[in-house]
C-alpha positions as CSV (number, residue, x, y, z in Angstrom):
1,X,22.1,6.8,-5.9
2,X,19.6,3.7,-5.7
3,X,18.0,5.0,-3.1
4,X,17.6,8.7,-5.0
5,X,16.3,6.9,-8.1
6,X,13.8,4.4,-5.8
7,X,12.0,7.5,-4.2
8,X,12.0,9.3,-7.2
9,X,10.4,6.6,-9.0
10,X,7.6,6.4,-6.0
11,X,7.3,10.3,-6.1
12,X,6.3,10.3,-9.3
13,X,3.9,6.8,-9.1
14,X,2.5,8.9,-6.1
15,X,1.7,11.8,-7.9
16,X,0.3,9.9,-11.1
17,X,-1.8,8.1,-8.2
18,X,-5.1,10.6,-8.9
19,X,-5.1,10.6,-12.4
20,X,-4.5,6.6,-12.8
21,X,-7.5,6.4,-10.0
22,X,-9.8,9.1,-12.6
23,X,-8.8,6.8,-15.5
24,X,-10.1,3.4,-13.9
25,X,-12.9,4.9,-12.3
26,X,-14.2,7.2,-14.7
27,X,-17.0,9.7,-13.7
28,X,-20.5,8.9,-14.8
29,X,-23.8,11.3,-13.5
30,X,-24.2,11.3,-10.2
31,X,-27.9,10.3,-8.7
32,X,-28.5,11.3,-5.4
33,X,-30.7,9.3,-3.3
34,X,-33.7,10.3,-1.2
35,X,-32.9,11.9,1.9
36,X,-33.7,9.1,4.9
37,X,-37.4,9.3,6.1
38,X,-38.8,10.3,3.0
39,X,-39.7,7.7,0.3
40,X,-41.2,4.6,0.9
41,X,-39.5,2.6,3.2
42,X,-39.4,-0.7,2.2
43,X,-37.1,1.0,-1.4
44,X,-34.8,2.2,0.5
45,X,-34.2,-1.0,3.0
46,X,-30.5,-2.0,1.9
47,X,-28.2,-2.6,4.6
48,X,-24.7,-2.8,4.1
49,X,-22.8,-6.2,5.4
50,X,-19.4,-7.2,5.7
51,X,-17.1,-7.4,1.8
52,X,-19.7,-4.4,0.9
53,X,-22.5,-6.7,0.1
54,X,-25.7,-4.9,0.4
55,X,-28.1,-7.5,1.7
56,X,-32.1,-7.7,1.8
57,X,-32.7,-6.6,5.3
58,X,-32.4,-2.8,4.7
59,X,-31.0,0.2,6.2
60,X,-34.0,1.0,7.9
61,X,-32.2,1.2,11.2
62,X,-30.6,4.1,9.4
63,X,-33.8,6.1,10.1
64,X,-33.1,6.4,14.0
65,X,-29.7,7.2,13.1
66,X,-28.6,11.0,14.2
67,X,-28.8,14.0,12.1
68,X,-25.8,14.3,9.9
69,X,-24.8,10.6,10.2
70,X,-26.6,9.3,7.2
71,X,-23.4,9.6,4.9
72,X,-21.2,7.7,7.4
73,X,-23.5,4.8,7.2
74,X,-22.3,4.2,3.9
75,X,-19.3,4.3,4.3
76,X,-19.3,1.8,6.6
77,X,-19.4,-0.4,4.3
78,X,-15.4,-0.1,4.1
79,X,-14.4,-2.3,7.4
80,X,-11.3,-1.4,8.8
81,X,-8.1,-3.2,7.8
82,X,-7.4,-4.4,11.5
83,X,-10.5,-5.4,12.8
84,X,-13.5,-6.0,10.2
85,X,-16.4,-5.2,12.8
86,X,-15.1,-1.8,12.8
87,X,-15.7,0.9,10.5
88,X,-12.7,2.4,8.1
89,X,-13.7,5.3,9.5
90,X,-12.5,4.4,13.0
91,X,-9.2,3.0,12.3
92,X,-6.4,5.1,13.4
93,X,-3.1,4.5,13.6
94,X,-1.5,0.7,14.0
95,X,-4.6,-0.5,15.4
96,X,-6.0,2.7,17.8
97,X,-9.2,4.4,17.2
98,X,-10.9,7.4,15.8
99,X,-14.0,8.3,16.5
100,X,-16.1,6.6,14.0
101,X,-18.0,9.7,12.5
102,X,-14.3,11.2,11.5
103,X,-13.4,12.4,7.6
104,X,-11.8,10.0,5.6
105,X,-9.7,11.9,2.9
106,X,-8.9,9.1,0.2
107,X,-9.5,7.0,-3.0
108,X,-11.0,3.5,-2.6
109,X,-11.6,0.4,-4.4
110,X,-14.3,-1.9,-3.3
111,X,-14.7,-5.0,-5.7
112,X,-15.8,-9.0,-4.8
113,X,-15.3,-8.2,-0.7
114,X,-11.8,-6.8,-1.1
115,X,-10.7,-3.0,-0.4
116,X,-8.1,-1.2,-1.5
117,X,-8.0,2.2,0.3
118,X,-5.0,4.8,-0.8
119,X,-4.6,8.3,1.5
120,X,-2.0,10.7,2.2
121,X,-0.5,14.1,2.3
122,X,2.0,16.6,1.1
123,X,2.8,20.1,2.5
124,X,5.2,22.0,0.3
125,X,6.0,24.8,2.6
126,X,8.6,28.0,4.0
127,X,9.0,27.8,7.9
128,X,10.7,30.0,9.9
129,X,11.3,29.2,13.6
130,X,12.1,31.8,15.8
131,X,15.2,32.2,18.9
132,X,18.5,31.8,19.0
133,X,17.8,27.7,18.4
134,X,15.5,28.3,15.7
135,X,16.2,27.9,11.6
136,X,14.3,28.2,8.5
137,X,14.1,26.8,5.4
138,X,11.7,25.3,2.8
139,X,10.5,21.5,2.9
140,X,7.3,19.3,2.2
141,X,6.6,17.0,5.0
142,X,4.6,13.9,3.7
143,X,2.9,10.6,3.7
144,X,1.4,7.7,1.6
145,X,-0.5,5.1,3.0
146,X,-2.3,2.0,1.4
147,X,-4.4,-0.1,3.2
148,X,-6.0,-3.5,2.2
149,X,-7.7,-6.4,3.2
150,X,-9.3,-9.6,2.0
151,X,-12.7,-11.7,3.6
152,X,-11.6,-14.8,4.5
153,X,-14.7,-15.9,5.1
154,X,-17.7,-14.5,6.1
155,X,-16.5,-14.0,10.1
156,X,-13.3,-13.5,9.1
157,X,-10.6,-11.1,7.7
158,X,-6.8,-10.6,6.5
159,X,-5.5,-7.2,6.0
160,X,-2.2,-5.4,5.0
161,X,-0.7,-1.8,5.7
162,X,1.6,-0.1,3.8
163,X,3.4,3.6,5.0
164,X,5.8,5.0,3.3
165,X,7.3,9.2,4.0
166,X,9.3,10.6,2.0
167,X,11.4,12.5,4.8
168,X,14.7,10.9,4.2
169,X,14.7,12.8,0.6
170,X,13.3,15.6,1.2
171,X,14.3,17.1,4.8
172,X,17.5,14.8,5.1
173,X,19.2,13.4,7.7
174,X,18.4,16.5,10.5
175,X,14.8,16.4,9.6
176,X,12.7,19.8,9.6
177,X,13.1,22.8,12.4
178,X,10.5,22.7,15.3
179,X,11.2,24.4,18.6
180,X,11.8,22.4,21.7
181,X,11.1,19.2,19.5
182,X,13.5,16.1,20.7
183,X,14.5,12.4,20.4
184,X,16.5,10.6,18.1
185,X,20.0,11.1,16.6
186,X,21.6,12.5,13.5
187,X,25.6,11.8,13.4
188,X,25.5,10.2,16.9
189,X,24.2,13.9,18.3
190,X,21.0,13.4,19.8
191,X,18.4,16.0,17.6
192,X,17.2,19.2,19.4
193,X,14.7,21.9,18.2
194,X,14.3,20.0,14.8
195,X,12.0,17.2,13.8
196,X,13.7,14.0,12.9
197,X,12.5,12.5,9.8
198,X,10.4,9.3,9.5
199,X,11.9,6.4,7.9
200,X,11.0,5.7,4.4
201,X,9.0,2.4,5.6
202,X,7.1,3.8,8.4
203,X,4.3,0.6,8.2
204,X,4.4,-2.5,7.6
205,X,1.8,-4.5,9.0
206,X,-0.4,-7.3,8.8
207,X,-3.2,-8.4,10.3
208,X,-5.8,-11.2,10.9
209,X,-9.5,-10.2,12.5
210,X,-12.6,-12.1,13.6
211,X,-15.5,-11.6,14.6
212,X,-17.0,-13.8,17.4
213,X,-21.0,-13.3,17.8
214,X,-22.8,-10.5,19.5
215,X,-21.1,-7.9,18.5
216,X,-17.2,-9.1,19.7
217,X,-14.2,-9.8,17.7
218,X,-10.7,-10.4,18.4
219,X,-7.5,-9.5,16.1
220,X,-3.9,-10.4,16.0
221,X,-1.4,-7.4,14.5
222,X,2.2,-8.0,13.6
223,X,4.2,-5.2,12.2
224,X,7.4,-4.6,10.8
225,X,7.8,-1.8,11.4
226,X,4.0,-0.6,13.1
227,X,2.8,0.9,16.5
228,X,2.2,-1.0,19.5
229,X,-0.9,-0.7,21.6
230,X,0.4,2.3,23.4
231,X,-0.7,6.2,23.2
232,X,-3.6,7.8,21.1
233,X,-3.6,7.8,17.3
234,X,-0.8,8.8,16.1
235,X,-0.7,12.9,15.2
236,X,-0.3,12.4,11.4
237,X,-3.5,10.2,11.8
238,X,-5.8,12.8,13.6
239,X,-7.9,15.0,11.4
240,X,-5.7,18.2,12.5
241,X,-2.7,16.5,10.3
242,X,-4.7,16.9,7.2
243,X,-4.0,20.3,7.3
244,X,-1.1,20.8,9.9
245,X,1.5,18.8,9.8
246,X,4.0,19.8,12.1
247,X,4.5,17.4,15.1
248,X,3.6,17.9,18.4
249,X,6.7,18.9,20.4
250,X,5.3,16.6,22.9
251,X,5.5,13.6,20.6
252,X,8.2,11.6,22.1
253,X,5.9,11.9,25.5
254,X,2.5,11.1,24.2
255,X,2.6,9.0,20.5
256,X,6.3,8.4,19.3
257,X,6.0,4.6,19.1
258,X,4.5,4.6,15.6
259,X,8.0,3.3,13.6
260,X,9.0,0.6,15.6
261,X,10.6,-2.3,14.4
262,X,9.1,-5.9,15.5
263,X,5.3,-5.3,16.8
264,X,3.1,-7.9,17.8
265,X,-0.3,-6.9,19.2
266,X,-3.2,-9.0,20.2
267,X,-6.9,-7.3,21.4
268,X,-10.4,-8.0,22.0
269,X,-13.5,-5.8,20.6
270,X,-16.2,-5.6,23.0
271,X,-19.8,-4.5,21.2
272,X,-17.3,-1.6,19.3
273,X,-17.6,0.1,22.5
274,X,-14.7,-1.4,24.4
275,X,-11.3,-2.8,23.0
276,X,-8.7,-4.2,25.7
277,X,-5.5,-4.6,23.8
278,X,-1.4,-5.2,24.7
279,X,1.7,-5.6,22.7
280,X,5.5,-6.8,22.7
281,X,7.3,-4.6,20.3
282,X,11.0,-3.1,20.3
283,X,11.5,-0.3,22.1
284,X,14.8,1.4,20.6
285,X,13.6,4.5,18.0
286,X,14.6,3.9,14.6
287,X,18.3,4.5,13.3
288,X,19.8,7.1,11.0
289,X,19.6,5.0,7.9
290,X,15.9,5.7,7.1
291,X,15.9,3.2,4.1
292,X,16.5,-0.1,5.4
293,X,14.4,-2.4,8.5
294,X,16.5,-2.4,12.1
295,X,16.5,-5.6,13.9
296,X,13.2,-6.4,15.6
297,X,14.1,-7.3,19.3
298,X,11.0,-7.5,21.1
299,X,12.3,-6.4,24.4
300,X,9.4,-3.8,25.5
301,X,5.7,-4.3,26.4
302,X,2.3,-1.8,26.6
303,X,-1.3,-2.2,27.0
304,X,-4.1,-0.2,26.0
305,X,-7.7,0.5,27.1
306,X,-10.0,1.9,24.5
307,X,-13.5,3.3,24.7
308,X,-15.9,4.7,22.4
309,X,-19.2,5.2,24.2
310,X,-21.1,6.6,20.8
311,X,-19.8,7.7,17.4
312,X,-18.4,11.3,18.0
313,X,-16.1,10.4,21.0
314,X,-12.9,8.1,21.6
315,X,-11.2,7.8,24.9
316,X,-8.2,6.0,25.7
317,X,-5.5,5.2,28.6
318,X,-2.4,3.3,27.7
319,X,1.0,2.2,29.7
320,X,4.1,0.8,28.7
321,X,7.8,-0.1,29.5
322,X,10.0,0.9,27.0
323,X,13.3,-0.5,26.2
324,X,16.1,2.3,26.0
325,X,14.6,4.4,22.9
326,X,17.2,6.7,22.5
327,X,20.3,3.5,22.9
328,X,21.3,5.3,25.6
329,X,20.1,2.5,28.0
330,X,17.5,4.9,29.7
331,X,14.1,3.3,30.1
332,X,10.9,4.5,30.2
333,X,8.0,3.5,31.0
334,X,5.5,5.7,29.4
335,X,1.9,6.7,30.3
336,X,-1.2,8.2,28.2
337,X,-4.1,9.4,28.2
338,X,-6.7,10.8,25.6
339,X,-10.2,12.3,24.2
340,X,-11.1,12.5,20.9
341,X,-14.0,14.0,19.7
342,X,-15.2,14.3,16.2
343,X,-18.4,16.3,15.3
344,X,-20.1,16.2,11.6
345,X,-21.6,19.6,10.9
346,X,-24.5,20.3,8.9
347,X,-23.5,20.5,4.6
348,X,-19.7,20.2,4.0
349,X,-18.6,20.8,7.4
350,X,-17.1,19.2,10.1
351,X,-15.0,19.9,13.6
352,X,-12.4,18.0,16.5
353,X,-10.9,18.3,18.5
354,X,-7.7,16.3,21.0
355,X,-7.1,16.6,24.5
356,X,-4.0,14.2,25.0
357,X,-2.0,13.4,28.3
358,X,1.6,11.7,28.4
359,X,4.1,11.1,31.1
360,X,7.1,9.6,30.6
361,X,9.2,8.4,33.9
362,X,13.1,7.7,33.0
363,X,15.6,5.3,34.6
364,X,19.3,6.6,35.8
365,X,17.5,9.6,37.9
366,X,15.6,11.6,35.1
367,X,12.3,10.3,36.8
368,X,8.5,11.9,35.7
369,X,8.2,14.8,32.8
370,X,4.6,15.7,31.9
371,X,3.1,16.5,28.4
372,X,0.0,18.3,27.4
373,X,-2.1,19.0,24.2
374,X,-5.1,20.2,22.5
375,X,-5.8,20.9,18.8
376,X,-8.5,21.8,17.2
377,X,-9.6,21.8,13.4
378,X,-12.9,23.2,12.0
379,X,-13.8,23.5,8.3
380,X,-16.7,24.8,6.4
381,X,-16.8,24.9,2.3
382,X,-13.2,26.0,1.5
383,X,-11.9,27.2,4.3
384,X,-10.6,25.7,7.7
385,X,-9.2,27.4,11.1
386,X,-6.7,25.1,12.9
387,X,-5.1,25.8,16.6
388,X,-2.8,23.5,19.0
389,X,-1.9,24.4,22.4
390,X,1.7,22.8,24.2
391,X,2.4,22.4,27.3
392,X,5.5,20.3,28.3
393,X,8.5,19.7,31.1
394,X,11.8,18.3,29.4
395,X,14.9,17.9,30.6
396,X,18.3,19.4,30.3
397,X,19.2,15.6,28.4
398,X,16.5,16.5,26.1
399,X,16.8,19.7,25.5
400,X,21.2,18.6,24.6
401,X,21.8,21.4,27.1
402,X,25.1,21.8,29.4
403,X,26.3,18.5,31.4
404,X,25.3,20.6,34.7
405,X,21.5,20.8,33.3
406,X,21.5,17.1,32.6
407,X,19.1,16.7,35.3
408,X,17.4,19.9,35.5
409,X,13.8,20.2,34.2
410,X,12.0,23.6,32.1
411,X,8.5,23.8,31.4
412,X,7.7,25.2,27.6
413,X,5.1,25.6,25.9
414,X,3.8,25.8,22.5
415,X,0.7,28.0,20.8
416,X,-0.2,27.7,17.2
417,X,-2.9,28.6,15.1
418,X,-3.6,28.7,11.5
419,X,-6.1,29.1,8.5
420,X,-6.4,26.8,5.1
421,X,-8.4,28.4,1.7
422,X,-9.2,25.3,-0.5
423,X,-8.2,26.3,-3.8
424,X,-9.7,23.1,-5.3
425,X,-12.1,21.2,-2.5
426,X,-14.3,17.9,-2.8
427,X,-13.3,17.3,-6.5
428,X,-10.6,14.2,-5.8
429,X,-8.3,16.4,-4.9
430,X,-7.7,19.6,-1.9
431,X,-5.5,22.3,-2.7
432,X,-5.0,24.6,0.4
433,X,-2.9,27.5,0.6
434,X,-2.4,28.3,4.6
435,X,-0.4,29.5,7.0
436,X,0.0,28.7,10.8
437,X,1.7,31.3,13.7
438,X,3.5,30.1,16.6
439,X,4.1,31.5,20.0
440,X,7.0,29.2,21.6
441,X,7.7,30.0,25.6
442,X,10.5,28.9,28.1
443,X,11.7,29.8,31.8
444,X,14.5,32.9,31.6
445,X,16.8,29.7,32.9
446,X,16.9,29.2,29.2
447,X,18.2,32.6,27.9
448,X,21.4,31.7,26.8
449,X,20.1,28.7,24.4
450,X,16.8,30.3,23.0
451,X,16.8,34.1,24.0
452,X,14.4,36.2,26.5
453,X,10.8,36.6,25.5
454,X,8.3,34.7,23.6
455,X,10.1,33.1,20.0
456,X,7.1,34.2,17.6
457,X,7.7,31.2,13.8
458,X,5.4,31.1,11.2
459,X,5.1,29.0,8.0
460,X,3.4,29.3,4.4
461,X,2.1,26.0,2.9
462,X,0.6,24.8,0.0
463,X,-1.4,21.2,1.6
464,X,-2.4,18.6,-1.2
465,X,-4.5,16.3,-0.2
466,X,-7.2,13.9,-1.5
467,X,-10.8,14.8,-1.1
468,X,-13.2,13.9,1.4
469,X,-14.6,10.7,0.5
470,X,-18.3,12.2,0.0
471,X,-17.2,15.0,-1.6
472,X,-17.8,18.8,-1.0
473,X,-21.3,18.6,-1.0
474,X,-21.5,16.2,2.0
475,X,-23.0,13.2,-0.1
476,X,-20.7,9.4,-0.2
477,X,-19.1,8.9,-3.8
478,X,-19.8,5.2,-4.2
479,X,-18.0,5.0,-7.9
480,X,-16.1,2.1,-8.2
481,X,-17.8,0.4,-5.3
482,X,-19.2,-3.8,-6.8
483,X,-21.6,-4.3,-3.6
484,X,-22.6,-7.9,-3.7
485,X,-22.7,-7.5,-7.4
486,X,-24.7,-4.4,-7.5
487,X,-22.1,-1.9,-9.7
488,X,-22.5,1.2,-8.0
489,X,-20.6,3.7,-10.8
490,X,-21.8,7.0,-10.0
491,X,-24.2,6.3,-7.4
492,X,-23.9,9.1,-4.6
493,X,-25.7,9.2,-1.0
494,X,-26.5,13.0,0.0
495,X,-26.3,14.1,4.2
496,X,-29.3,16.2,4.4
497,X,-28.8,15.9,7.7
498,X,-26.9,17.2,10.1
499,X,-26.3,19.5,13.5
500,X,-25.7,23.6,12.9
């Protein structure tokens, strides 16, 4: 019963979140500002520095800046939580990256150097999941996330992550139905063909970032729970999961290590191009009690290779050992690659796209399974078109078939797409009303469990959402934002730019 009152109480702070945000920050008229290359110059030279502070210099390096990008620049005056010579922008999950001309969808306070940044999602829904494994039901997969951090001094920063899901109310102890999805428990029985849910703590992290001269930094990351250095961003932290939520069925392959408890991860930033990174963390997946924090044991390692040649594009390779995940004292060591790639359209418009790689190779004979994914998402105005593609080998262990299949390994595969019509769009908060169709595929070897033929699921959902931060109309909301003393209530910068 405390636990029911506790996430009630945080439902509801969560949903007053929007309208306490409107009341502290109310609305005043909106100015735009020139479009960059018009004007005179030397008016609109304002760069932005580290805390917010627009300095003296000017942003007159903005003028070689791409088409399209000239709202990103200002919101790079929000430096991410982990590592404050990197753009919010480019923070992904635990301490990955984005590419740094991705969305951000969320409310932000900017005031004296601090930020406060508050995102999330919720995805009331029906889902119906085909074959003789599938189910159906209605649920509302979700997350809330707030992010801070603190100058220490001017080379210098501390920040803190909070995540919180509110799975363990709302899809319960066997999580949500997903076809072929595995990994982790619910009554002792290892979980097949559902989702398990996230714990109700899913980040807890803290950090400490500084920058060194020319261009390189260094950060320390300790989490309780948090991600290691190991896999892409997390799939509820790419774009796609702003308007899909569903996991990838090849999450346990690819980015699964996003709740574990006892992280420690050190890295170095090389010019934000380069970022060499590894971790000790705890390798054992969460338990069934979703409310409390497991013993941190610090018994696995990873490291992580990340580069991001320009703004649009993120690559990434990552390997680690991993600690018996499942309890079942079968190891893994885990491998991954990605490419991300963001592109800002011209007006309020944007598309990206993942191509993600991940290999796990088990201990007591299960040796190498191979994962593979791409997802795209493209909006314009209202209206978005989503699609993911799965391939994936699993075996019988995974798939809780038959003690004779233990060993045995089944390619499946995956295809979804999907459309979103904002209801509401780029006024603080997106309404979408969507569906998304699913083709799931196995070998006939797996008739008896699923059924022959292709297992055709859909799902309805309502996604809410905050808006883009820039609003509909492509332009940076800066209300709220105290830059070096300058209030900037109201004050909006318009992308005239951009690519078709």
């Amino acid at each position: 019963m405390k636990h029911l009152k506790a996430l009630i109480a945080i439902t509801l702070a969560a949903a007053l979140l929007p309208s306490a945000l409107a009341q502290t920050m109310p609305e005043m008229p909106t100015q735009k500002m020139p479009p960059i290359g018009k004007g005179d110059p030397k008016k609109q030279a304002m760069p932005i520095s580290h805390g917010g502070n627009m300095g003296a210099g000017g942003m007159a390096g903005m003028a070689g800046m791409k088409p399209g990008m000239a709202g990103i620049s200002m919101t790079n005056a929000m430096k991410s939580t982990t590592d404050l010579s990197d753009p919010m922008s480019k923070e992904g999950s635990g301490t990955s990256w984005l590419p740094a001309s991705s969305p951000m969808y969320g409310y932000s306070e900017m005031r004296d150097g601090n930020m406060l940044m508050l995102h999330g999602v919720i995805s009331p829904r029906y889902v119906n999941v085909g074959s003789r494994r599938g189910d159906r039901r209605f649920d509302a997969p979700s997350w809330l996330m707030g992010m801070f951090s603190h100058p220490v001094d001017s080379k210098s920063q501390l920040g803190l992550t909070l995540m919180l899901s509110f799975d363990p109310l709302i899809e319960g102890s066997g999580g949500y139905p997903l076809l072929y999805q595995t990994g982790e428990t619910n009554h002792g029985v290892p979980l097949h063909d559902h989702q398990h849910p996230h714990d109700l703590v899913s980040e807890l992290a803290l950090s400490y970032s500084r920058q060194l001269g020319g261009g390189n930094s260094a950060y320390l990351y300790v989490a309780d729970p948090g991600e290691p250095a190991l896999g892409p961003p997390t799939f509820m932290h790419r774009i796609l999961a702003y308007d899909y939520m569903p996991a990838p069925i090849g999450h346990h392959w690819q980015d699964a290590t996003h709740i574990q408890f006892g992280v420690a991860t050190a890295g170095v930033n090389v010019g934000g191009k380069l970022k060499i990174e590894g971790s000790k963390f705890t390798g054992r997946d969460p338990n069934e009690d979703r409310y409390n924090f497991d013993k941190p044991r610090f018994d696995s390692e990873s490291a992580r290779l990340s580069y991001n040649p320009d703004a649009d594009n993120a690559y990434q390779v990552s390997t680690g050992f991993i600690y018996s995940p499942d309890g079942d004292n079968v190891n893994q060591h885990r491998t991954t690659a990605s490419w991300l790639y963001n592109n800002p359209l011209k007006g309020d418009a944007n598309f990206t796209t993942a191509l993600v790689f991940g290999q796990n190779d088990e201990t007591q004979g299960y040796g190498k399974t191979n994962s593979y994914l791409a997802e795209a998402d493209y909006q314009r105005g209202a209206n978005t078109v989503f699609g993911r593609i799965e391939n994936i080998q699993k075996t019988g262990k995974d798939l809780f078939l038959s003690d004779d299949r233990q060993y045995s390994k089944y390619t499946l595969g995956a295809y979804t797409a999907g459309y979103i019509h904002d209801l509401t769009h780029g006024k603080g908060v997106d309404t979408g009303l969507g569906f998304a169709i699913t083709a799931d595929t196995n070998p006939s070897s797996l008739n008896s469990y699923y059924g022959s033929g292709t297992h055709p699921g859909f799902e309805i959902f309502f996604r809410i959402r905050p808006s883009r931060m820039g609003g509909g109309d492509g332009s940076v909301n800066m209300r709220g934002m105290n830059m070096g003393g300058m209030n900037m209530h109201g004050m909006s910068h318009t992308n005239t730019g951009g690519t078709a």
